[in-house]
LUMNUVEX-215722 format. One record per residue: residue number from 1; x, y, z of N, C-alpha, C in turn. Coordinates in steps of 0.2 Angstrom, whole numbers, plus 5000, padded with zeros to 4 digits. Layout:
% LUMNUVEX-215722
<r><num>NUM</num><n_xx>X</n_xx><n_yy>Y</n_yy><n_zz>Z</n_zz><ca_xx>X</ca_xx><ca_yy>Y</ca_yy><ca_zz>Z</ca_zz><c_xx>X</c_xx><c_yy>Y</c_yy><c_zz>Z</c_zz></r>
...
END
This chain:
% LUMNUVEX-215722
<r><num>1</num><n_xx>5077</n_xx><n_yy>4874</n_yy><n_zz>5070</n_zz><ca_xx>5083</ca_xx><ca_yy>4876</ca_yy><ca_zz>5073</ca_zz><c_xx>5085</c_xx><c_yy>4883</c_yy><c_zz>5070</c_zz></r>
<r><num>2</num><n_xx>5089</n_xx><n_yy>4887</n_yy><n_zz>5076</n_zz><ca_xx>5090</ca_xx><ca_yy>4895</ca_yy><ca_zz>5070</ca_zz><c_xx>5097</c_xx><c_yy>4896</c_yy><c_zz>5074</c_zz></r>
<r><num>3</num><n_xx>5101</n_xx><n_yy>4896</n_yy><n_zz>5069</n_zz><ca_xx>5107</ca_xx><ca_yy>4900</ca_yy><ca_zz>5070</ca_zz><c_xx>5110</c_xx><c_yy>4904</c_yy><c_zz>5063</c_zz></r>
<r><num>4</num><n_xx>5117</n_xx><n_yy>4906</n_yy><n_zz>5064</n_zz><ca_xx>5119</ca_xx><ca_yy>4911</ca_yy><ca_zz>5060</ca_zz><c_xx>5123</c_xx><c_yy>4905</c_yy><c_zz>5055</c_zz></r>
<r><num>5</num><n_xx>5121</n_xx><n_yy>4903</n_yy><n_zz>5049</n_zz><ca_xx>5126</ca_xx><ca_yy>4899</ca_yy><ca_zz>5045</ca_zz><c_xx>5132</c_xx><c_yy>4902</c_yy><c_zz>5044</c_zz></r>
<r><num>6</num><n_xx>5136</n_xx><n_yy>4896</n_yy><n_zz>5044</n_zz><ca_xx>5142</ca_xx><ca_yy>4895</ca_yy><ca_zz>5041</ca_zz><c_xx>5146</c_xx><c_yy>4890</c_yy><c_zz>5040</c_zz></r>
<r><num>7</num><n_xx>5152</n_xx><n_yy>4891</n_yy><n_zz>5036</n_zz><ca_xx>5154</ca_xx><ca_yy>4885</ca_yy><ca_zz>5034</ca_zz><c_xx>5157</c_xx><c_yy>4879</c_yy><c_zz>5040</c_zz></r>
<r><num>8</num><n_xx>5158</n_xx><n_yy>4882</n_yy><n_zz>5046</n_zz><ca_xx>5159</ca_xx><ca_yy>4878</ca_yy><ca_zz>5053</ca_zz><c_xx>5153</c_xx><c_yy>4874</c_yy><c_zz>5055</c_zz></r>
<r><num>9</num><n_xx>5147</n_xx><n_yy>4876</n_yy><n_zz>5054</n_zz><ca_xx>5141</ca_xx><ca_yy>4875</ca_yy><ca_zz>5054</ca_zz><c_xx>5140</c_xx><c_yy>4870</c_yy><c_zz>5051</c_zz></r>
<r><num>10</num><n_xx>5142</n_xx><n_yy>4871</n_yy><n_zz>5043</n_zz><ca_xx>5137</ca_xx><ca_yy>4866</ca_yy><ca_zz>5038</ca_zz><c_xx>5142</c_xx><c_yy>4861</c_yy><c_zz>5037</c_zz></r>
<r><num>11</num><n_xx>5150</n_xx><n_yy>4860</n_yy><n_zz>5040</n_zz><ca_xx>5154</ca_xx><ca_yy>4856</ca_yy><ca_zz>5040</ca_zz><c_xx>5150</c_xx><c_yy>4850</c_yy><c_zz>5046</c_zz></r>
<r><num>12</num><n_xx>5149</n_xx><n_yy>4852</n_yy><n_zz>5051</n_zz><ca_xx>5147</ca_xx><ca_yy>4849</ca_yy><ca_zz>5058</ca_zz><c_xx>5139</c_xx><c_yy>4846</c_yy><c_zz>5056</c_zz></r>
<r><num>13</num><n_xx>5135</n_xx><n_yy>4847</n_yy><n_zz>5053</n_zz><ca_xx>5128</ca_xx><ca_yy>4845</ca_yy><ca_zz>5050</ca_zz><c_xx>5130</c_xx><c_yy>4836</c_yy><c_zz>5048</c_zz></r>
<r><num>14</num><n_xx>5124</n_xx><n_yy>4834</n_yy><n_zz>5049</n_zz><ca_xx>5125</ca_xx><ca_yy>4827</ca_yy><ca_zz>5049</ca_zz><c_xx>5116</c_xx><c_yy>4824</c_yy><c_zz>5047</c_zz></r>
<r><num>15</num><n_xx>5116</n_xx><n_yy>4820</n_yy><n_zz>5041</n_zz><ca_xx>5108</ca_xx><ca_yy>4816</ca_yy><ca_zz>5041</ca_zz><c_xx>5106</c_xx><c_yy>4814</c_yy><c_zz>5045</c_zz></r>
<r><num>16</num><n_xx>5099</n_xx><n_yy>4814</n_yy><n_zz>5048</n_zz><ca_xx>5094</ca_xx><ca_yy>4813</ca_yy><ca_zz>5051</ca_zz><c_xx>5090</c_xx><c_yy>4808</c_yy><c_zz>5049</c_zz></r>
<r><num>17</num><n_xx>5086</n_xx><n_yy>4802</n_yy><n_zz>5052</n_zz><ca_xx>5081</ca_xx><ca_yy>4799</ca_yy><ca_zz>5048</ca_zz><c_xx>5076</c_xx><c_yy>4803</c_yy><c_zz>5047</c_zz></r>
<r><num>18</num><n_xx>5076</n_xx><n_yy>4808</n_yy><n_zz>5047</n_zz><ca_xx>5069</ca_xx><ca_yy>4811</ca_yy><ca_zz>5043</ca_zz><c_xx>5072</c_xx><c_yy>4820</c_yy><c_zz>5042</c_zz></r>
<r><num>19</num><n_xx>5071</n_xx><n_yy>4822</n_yy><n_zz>5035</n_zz><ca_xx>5072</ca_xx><ca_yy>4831</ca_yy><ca_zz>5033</ca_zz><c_xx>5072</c_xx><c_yy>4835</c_yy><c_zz>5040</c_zz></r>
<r><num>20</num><n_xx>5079</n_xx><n_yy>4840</n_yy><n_zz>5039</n_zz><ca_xx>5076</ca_xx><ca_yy>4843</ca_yy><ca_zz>5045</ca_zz><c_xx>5081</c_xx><c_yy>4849</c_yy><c_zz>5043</c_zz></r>
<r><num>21</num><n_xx>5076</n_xx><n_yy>4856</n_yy><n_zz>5043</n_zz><ca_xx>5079</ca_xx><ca_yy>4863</ca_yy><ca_zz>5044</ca_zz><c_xx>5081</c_xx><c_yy>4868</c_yy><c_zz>5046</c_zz></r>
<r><num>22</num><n_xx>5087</n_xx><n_yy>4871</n_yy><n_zz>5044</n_zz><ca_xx>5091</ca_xx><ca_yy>4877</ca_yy><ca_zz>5050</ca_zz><c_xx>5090</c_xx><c_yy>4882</c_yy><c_zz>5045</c_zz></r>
<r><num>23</num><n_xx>5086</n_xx><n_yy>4889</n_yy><n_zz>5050</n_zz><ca_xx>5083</ca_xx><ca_yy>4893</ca_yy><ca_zz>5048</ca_zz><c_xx>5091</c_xx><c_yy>4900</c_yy><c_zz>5049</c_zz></r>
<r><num>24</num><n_xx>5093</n_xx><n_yy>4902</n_yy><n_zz>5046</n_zz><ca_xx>5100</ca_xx><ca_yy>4907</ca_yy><ca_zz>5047</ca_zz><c_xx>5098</c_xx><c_yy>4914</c_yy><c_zz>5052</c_zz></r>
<r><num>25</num><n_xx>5100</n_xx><n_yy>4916</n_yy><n_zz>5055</n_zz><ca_xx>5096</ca_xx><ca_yy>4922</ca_yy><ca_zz>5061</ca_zz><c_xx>5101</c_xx><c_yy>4930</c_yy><c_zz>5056</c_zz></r>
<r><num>26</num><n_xx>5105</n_xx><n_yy>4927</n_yy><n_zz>5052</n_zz><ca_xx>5109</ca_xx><ca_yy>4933</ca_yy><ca_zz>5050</ca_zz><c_xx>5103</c_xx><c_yy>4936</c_yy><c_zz>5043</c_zz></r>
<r><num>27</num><n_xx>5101</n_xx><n_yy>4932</n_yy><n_zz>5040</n_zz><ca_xx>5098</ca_xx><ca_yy>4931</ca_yy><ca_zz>5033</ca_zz><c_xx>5090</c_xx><c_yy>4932</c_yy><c_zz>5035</c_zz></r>
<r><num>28</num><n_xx>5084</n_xx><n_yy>4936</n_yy><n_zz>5035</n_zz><ca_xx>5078</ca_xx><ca_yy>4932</ca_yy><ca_zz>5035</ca_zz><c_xx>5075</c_xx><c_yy>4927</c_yy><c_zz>5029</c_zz></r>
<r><num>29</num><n_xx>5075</n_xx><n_yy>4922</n_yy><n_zz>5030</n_zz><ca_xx>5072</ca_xx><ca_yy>4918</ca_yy><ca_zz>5023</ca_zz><c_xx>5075</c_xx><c_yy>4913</c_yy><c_zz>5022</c_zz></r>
<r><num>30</num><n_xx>5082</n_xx><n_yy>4914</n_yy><n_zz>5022</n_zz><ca_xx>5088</ca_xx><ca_yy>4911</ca_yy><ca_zz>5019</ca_zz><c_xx>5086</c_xx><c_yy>4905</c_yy><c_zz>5027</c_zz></r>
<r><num>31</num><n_xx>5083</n_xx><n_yy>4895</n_yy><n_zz>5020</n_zz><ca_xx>5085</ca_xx><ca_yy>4890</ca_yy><ca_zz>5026</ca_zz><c_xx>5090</c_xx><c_yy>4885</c_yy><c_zz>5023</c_zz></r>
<r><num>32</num><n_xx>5092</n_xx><n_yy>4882</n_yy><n_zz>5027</n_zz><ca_xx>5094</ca_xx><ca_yy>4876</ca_yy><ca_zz>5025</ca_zz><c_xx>5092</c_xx><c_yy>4869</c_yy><c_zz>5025</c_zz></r>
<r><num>33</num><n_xx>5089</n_xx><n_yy>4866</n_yy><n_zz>5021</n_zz><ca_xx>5088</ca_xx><ca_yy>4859</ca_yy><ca_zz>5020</ca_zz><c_xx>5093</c_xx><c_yy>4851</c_yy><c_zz>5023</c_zz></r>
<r><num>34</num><n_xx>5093</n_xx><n_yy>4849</n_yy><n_zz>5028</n_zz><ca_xx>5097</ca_xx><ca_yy>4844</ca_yy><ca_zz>5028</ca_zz><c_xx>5092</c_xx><c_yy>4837</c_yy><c_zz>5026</c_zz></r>
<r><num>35</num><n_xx>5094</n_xx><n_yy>4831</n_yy><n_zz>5019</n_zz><ca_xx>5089</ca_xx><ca_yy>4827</ca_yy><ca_zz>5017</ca_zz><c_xx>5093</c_xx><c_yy>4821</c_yy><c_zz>5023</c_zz></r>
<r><num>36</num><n_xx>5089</n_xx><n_yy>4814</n_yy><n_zz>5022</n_zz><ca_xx>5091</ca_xx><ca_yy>4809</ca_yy><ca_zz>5027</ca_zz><c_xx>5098</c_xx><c_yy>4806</c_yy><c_zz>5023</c_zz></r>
<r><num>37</num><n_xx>5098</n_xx><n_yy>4807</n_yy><n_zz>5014</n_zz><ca_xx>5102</ca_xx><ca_yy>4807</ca_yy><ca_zz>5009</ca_zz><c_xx>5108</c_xx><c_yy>4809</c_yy><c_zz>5012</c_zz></r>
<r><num>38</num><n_xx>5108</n_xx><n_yy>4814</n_yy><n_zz>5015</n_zz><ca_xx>5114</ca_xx><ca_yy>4818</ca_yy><ca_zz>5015</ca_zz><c_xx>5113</c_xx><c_yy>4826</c_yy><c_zz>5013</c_zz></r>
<r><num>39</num><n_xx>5110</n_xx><n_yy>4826</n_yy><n_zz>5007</n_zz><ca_xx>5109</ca_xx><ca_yy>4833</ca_yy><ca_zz>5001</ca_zz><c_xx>5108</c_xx><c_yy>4836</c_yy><c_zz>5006</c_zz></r>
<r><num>40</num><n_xx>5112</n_xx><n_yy>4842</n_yy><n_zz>5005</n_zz><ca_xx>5109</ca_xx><ca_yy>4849</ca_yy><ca_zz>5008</ca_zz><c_xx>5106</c_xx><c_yy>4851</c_yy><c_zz>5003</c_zz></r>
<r><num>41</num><n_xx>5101</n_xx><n_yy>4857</n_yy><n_zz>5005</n_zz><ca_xx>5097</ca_xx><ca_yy>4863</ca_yy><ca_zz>5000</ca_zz><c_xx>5096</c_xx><c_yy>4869</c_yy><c_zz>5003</c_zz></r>
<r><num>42</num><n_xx>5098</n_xx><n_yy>4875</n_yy><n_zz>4999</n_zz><ca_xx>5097</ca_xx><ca_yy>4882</ca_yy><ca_zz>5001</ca_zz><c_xx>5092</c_xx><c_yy>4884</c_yy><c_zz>4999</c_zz></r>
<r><num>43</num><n_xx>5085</n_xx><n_yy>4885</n_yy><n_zz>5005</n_zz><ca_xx>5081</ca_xx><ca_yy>4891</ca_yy><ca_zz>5001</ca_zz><c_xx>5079</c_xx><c_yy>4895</c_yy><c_zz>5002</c_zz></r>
<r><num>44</num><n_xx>5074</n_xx><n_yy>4898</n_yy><n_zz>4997</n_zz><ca_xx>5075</ca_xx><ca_yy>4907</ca_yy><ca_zz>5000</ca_zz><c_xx>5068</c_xx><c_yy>4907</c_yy><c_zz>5001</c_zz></r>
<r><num>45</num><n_xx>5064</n_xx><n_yy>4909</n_yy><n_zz>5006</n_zz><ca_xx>5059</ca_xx><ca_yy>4907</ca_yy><ca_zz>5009</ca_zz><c_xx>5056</c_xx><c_yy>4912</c_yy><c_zz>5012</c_zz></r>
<r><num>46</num><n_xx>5048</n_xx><n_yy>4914</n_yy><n_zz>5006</n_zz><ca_xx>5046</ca_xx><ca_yy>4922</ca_yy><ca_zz>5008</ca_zz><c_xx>5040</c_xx><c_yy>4920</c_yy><c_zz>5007</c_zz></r>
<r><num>47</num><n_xx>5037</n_xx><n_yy>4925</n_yy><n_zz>5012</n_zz><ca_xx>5029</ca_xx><ca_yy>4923</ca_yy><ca_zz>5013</ca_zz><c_xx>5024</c_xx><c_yy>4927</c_yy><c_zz>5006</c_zz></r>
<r><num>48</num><n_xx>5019</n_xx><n_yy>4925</n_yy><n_zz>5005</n_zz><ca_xx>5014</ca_xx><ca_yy>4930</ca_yy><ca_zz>5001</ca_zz><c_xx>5005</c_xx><c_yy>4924</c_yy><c_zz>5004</c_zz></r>
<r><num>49</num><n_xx>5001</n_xx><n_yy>4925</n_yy><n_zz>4998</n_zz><ca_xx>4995</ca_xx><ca_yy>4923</ca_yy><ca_zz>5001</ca_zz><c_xx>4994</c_xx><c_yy>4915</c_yy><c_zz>4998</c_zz></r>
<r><num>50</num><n_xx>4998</n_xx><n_yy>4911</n_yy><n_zz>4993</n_zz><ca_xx>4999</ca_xx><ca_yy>4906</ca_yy><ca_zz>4992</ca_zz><c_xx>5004</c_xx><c_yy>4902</c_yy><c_zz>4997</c_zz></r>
<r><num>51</num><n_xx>5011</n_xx><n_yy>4906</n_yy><n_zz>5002</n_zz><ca_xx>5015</ca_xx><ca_yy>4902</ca_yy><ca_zz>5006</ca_zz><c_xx>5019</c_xx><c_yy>4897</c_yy><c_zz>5001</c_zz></r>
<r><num>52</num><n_xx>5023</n_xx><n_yy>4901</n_yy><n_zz>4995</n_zz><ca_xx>5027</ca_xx><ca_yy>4899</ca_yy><ca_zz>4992</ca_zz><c_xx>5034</c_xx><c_yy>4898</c_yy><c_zz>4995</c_zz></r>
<r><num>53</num><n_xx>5037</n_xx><n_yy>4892</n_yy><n_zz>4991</n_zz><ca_xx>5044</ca_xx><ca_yy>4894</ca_yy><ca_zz>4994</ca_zz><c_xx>5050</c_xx><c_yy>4889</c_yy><c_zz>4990</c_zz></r>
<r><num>54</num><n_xx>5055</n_xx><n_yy>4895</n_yy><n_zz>4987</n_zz><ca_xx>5058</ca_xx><ca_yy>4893</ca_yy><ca_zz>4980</ca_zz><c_xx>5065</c_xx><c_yy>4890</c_yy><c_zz>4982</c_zz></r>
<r><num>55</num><n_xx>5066</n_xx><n_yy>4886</n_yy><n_zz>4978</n_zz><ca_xx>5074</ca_xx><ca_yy>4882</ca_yy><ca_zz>4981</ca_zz><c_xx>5078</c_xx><c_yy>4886</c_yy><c_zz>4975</c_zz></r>
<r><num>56</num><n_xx>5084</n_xx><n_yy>4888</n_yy><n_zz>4981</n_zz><ca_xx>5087</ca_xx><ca_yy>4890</ca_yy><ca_zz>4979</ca_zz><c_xx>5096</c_xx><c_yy>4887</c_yy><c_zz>4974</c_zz></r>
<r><num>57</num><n_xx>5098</n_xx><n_yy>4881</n_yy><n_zz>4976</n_zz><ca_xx>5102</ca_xx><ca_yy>4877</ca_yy><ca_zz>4975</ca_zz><c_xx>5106</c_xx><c_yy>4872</c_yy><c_zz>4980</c_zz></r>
<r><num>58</num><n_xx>5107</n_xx><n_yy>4868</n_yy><n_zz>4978</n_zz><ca_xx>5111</ca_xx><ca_yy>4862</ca_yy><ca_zz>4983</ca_zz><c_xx>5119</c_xx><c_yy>4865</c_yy><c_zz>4985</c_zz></r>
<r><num>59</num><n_xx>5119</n_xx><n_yy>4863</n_yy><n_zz>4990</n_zz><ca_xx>5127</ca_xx><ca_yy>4865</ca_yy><ca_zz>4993</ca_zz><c_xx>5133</c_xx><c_yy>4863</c_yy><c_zz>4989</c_zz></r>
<r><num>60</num><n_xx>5133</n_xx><n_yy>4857</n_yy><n_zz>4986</n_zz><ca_xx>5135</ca_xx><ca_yy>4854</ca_yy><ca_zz>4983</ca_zz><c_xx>5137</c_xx><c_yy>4858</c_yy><c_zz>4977</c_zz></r>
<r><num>61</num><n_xx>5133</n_xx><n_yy>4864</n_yy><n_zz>4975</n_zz><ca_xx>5132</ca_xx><ca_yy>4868</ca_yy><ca_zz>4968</ca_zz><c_xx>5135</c_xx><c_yy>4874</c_yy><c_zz>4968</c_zz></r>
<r><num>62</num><n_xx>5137</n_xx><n_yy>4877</n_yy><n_zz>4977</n_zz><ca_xx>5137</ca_xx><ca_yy>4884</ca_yy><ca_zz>4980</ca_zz><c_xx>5141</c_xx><c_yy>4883</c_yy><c_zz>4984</c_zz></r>
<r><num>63</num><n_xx>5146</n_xx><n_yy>4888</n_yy><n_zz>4985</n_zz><ca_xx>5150</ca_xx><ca_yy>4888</ca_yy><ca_zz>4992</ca_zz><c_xx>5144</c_xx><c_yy>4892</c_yy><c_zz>4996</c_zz></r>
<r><num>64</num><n_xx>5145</n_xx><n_yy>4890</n_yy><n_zz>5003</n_zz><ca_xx>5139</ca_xx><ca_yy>4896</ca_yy><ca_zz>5006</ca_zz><c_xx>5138</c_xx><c_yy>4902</c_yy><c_zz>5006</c_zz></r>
<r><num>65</num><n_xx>5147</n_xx><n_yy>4906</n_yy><n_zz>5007</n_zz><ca_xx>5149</ca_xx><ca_yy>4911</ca_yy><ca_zz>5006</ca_zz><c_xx>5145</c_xx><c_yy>4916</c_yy><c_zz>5002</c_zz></r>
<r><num>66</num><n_xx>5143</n_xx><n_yy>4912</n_yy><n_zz>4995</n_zz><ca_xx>5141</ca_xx><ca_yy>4915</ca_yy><ca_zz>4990</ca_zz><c_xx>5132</c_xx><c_yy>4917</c_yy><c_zz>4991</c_zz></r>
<r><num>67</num><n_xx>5129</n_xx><n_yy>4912</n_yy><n_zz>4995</n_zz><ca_xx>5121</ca_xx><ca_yy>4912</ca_yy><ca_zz>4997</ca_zz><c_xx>5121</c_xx><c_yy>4920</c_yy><c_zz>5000</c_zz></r>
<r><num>68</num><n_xx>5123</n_xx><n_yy>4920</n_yy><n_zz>5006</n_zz><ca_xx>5119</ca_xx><ca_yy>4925</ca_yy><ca_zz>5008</ca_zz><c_xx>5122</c_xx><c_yy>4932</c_yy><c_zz>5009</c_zz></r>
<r><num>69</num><n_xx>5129</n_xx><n_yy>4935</n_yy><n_zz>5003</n_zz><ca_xx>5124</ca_xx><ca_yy>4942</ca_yy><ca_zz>4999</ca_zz><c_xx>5121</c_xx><c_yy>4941</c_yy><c_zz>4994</c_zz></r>
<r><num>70</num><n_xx>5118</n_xx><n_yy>4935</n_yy><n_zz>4991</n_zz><ca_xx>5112</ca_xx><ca_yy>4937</ca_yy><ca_zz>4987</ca_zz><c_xx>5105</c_xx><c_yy>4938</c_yy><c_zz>4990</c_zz></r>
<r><num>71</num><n_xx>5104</n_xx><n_yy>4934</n_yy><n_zz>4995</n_zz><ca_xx>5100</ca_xx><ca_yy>4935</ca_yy><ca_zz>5000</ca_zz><c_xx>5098</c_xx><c_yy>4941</c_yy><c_zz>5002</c_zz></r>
<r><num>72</num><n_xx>5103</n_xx><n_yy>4948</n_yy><n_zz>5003</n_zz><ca_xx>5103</ca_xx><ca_yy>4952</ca_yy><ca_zz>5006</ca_zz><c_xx>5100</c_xx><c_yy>4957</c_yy><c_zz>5001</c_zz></r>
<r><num>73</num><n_xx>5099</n_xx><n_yy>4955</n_yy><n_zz>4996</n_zz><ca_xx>5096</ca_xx><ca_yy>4962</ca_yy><ca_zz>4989</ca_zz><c_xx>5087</c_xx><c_yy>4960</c_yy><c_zz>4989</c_zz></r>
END
């Protein structure tokens, strides 16, 4: 799923029986992890020849506000 995160957004998100991710259309990279748990996870997700991809922090950790200008540098 791709929309433009925000806090209206990540209020209305709810677990799934199985992980499922929202990719941000405003940020390239920047996704959101929703676990069956509950946990969100922010991460920053950039291609090379490996197809690495680094976690950036739980929501839990970060207002969202604060994710995606670091995202933009």
């Amino acid at each position: 799923m791709q929309v433009k995160l925000g806090e209206r957004i990540l209020a209305g998100l709810s677990p799934k029986a199985t992980p499922y991710e929202i990719r941000d259309t405003a940020v390239t990279g920047l996704v959101l992890r929703v676990q069956p748990s509950g946990i969100m996870t922010y991460y920053c997700e950039f291609r090379n020849t490996q197809g690495e991809r680094i976690e950036s922090s739980s929501v839990e950790q970060i207002l969202f506000r604060s994710v995606r200008p670091k995202m933009k540098h």
